[in-house]
N, C-alpha and C positions, 0 to 999 in steps of 0.2 A: 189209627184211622177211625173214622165215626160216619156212619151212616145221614147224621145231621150235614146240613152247608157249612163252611165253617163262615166266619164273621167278616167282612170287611171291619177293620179298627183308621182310626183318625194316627195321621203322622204328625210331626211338627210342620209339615207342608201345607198350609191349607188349601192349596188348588189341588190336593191328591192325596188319596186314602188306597191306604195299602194292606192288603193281606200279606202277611212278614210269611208265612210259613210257604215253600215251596210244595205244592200242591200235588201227591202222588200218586202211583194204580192205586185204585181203592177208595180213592178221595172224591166226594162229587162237586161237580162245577159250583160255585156260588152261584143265586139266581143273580140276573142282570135286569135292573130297576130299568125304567122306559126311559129315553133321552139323556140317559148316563153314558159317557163315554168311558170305554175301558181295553188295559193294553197289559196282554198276557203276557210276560216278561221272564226275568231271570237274575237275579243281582249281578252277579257276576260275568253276565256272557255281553261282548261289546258289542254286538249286531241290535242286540236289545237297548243298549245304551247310545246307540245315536238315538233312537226313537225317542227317549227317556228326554233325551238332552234337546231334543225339539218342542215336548209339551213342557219343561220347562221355562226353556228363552222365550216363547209366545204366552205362557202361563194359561195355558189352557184345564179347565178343569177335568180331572178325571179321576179313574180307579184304579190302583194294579192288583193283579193276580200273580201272584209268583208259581212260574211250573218247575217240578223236576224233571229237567233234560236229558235227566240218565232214566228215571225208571218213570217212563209217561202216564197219565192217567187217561184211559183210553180216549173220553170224552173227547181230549186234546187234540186226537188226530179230525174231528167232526171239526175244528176248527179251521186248524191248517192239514190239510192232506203229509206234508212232509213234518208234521209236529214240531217246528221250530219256531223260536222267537226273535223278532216279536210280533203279537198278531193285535189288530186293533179290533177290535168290536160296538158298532151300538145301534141298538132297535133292528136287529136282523142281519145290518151291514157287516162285513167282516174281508178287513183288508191285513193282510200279511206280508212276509220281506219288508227288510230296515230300510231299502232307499224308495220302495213305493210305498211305504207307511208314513216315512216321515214329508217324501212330497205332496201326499195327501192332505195333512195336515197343516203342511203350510198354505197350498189353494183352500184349503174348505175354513181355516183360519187368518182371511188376505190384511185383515186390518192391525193383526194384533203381532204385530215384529215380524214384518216378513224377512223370510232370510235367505231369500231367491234373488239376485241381482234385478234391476226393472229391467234393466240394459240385456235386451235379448242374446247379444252377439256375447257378452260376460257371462250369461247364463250359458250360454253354451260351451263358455269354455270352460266355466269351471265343472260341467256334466263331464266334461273330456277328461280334465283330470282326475275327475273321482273314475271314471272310467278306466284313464292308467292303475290308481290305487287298487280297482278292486281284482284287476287283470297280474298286475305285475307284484306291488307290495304286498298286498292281502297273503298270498300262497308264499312268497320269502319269508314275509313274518313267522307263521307257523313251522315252516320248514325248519328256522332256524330256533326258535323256539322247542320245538322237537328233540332238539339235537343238545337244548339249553345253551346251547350259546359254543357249544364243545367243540363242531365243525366249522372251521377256518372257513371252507369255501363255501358253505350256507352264510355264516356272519357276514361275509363280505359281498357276497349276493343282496342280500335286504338292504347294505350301506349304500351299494351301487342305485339301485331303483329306487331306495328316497333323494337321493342326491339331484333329481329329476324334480322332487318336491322345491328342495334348498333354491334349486336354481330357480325354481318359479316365482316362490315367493319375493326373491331378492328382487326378479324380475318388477314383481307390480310395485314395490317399493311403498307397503301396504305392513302397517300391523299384525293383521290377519289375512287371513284368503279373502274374506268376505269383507274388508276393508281396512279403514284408519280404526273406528272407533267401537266395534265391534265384530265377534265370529260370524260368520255366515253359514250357509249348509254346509259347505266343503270344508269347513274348519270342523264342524260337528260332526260328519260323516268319517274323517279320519282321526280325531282324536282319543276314542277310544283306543286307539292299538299305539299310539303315541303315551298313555297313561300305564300301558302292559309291557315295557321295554323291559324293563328292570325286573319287575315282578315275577316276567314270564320267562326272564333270564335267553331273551333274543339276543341279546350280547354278550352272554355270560356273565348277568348281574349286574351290568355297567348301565349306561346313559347316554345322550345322541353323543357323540367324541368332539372335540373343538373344532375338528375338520366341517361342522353344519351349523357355524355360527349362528347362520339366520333361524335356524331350524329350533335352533337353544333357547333364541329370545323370545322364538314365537310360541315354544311348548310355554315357556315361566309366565308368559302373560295370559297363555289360557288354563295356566294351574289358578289363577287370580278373578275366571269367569264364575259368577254365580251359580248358572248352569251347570259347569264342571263339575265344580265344591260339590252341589247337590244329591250327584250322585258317585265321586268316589269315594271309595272305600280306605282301609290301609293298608299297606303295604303287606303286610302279613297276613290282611285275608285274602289278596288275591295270591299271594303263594303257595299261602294252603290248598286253596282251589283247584289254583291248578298244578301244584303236585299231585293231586288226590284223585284228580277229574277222571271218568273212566276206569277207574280199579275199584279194586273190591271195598276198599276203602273212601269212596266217593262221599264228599259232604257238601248239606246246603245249609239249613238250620244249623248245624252244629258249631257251626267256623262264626267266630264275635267278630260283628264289625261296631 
């Protein structure tokens, strides 16, 4: 730890400069230059990764901060009261949670790839199903990930309530949620934990099963989104992760992606 800021450095991104090191007690805030946009993050955690994946597809310019989500820096909690990510910040403003971050972003960015249906009555439903997701899938997923995939009746509980997805999708008869020819919010607000199956061993190390054809074709075509690429990792760092996460043995820097 060093009493200095540490640096914002240049990525291969140019719409976004990242400080690589997760940021811990002890560590002080970088300062925030005026009319820079900046989004306190975490590599690894998928709440932070829709956000990621919305200034992305709009290619909005910005900064990241990586925090450690295990051992905060107290600073952190001055941002978000519950010290989680992701939190946006700029010129005083400071907005937090993944699905008011990233809706922010899309009205306060309306010209540049909106990923909000125009179609009010479509916006609305597809808020219902991220509503489902974050009601019924969200808390299976973990559950059964928890369990590594070991409990029959937790695996089969997450299969039951994406099945709720499959059916939808087949429904609109659509590429994506968000259309033919591109994801939309509800493709990027669920994809995360769609990229964590395996990794986080919610099946015990498997994949969606053939029984969610739709579900199959529509994960391969958003492993293919530039977005996506952008920000996943490899399979091995997110198992390290999240084997490690929470124990004494907890790593951010350590783990090579």
């Amino acid at each position: 730890m060093s009493d200095k800021p540490p640096k914002i450095r240049k990525t291969e991104e140019p719409y976004d400069q990242t400080l690589v090191k997760h940021l811990t007690k002890g560590d002080p805030c970088p300062p925030l230059a005026s009319g820079t946009l900046r989004i306190y993050s975490m590599k690894f955690c998928p709440y932070a990764d829709r956000t990621r994946l919305v200034l992305h597809a709009k290619n909005i310019p910005h900064e990241t901060v990586n925090v450690n989500t295990w051992i905060k820096p107290q600073w952190f909690f001055d941002k978000n009261p519950s010290a989680l990510v992701p939190v946006l910040e700029k010129d005083d403003k400071i907005i937090y949670e993944s699905f008011i971050t990233s809706d922010y972003l899309d009205e306060l960015y309306p010209d540049q790839r909106p990923l909000h249906s125009k179609d009010a009555y479509q916006k609305a439903k597809d808020k219902m199903v991220l509503q489902y997701f974050n009601d019924k899938v969200n808390g299976a997923f973990w559950k059964a990930a928890g369990k590594r995939g070991q409990d029959p009746e937790l695996k089969e509980k997450f299969l039951t309530e994406i099945e709720k997805l499959e059916e939808e999708l087949e429904q609109r008869g659509t590429n994506f949620f968000g259309g033919a020819e591109l994801p939309g919010m509800l493709d990027y607000m669920i994809w995360p934990f769609f990229a964590r199956l395996r990794n986080h061993f919610v099946l015990g190390g498997n994949d969606l099963p053939d029984s969610l054809p739709v579900l199959q074709a529509w994960k391969a075509r958003m492993l293919e989104d530039p977005s996506v690429k952008s920000i996943l990792l490899p399979e091995k760092a997110y198992i390290e992760w999240h084997t490690n996460y929470r124990t004494p043995t907890t790593m951010f820097d350590e783990i090579e992606c």
